[in-house]
C-alpha positions in Angstrom: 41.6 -34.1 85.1 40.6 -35.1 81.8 41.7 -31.7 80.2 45.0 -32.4 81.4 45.5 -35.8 79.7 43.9 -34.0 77.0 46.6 -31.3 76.3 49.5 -34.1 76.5 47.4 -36.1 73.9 49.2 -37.4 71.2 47.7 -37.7 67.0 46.4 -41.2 67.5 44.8 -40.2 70.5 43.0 -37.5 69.1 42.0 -38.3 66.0 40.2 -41.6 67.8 37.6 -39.1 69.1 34.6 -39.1 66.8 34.8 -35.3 65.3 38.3 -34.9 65.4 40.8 -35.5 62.3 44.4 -34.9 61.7 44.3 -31.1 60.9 42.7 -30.4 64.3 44.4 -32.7 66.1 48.2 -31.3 64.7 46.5 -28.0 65.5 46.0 -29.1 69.1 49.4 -30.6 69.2 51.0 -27.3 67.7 49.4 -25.0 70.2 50.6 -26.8 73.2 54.1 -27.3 72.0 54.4 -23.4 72.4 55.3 -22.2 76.4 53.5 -19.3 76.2 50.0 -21.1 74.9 50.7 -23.2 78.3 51.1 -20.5 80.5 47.8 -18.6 78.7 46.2 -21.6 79.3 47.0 -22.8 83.2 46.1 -18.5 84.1 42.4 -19.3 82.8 42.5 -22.7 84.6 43.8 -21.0 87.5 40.8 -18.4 87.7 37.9 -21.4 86.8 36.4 -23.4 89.3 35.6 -26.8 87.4 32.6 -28.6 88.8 31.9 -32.4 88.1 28.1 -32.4 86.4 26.0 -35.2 88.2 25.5 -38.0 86.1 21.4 -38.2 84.5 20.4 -41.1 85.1 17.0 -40.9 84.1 17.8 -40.9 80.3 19.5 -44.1 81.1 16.2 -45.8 81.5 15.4 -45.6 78.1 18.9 -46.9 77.1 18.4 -50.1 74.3 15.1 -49.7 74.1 12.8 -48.9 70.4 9.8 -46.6 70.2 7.8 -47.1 66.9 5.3 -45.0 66.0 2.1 -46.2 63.9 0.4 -43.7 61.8 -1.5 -44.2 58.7 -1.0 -47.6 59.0 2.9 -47.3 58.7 5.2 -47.8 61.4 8.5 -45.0 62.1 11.3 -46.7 64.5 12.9 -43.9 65.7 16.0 -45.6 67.5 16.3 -48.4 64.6 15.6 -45.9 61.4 13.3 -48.0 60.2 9.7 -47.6 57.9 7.0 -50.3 57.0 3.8 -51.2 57.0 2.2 -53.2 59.7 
């Protein structure tokens, strides 16, 4: 389970997830270093029933791909971010 590699996660580990810096992640660390945080913890997990969402693949379809958008004789790339006349 990905939460439970998540709670044994180290700094360096955290911090490599895009939103998460060193005050959070010693945060993280610090509240799973206590027992009692633990136990709190595994009686919620212990009343959830985690189910795995199916993967969307339709958005994949799009994946890569660059939609422009011509309007008074400009052109908006929404994927690149980029403006200019065509």
């Amino acid at each position: 389970m990905i939460f439970e590699r998540m709670r044994h996660a180290t700094a360096e580990e955290l911090t490599a997830v895009d939103g998460i810096g060193d005050v959070l992640a010693d945060a993280w660390i610090d509240y799973f270093a206590s027992e009692k945080n633990r136990e709190a913890v595994d009686g919620l997990l212990a009343e959830l029933t985690i189910e795995n969402e199916a993967e969307n693949t339709e958005a994949a379809i799009f994946a890569g791909m660059t939609f422009c958008h011509h309007r008074f004789g400009g052109a908006f790339c929404q994927s690149q971010g980029i403006t200019g006349g065509h």
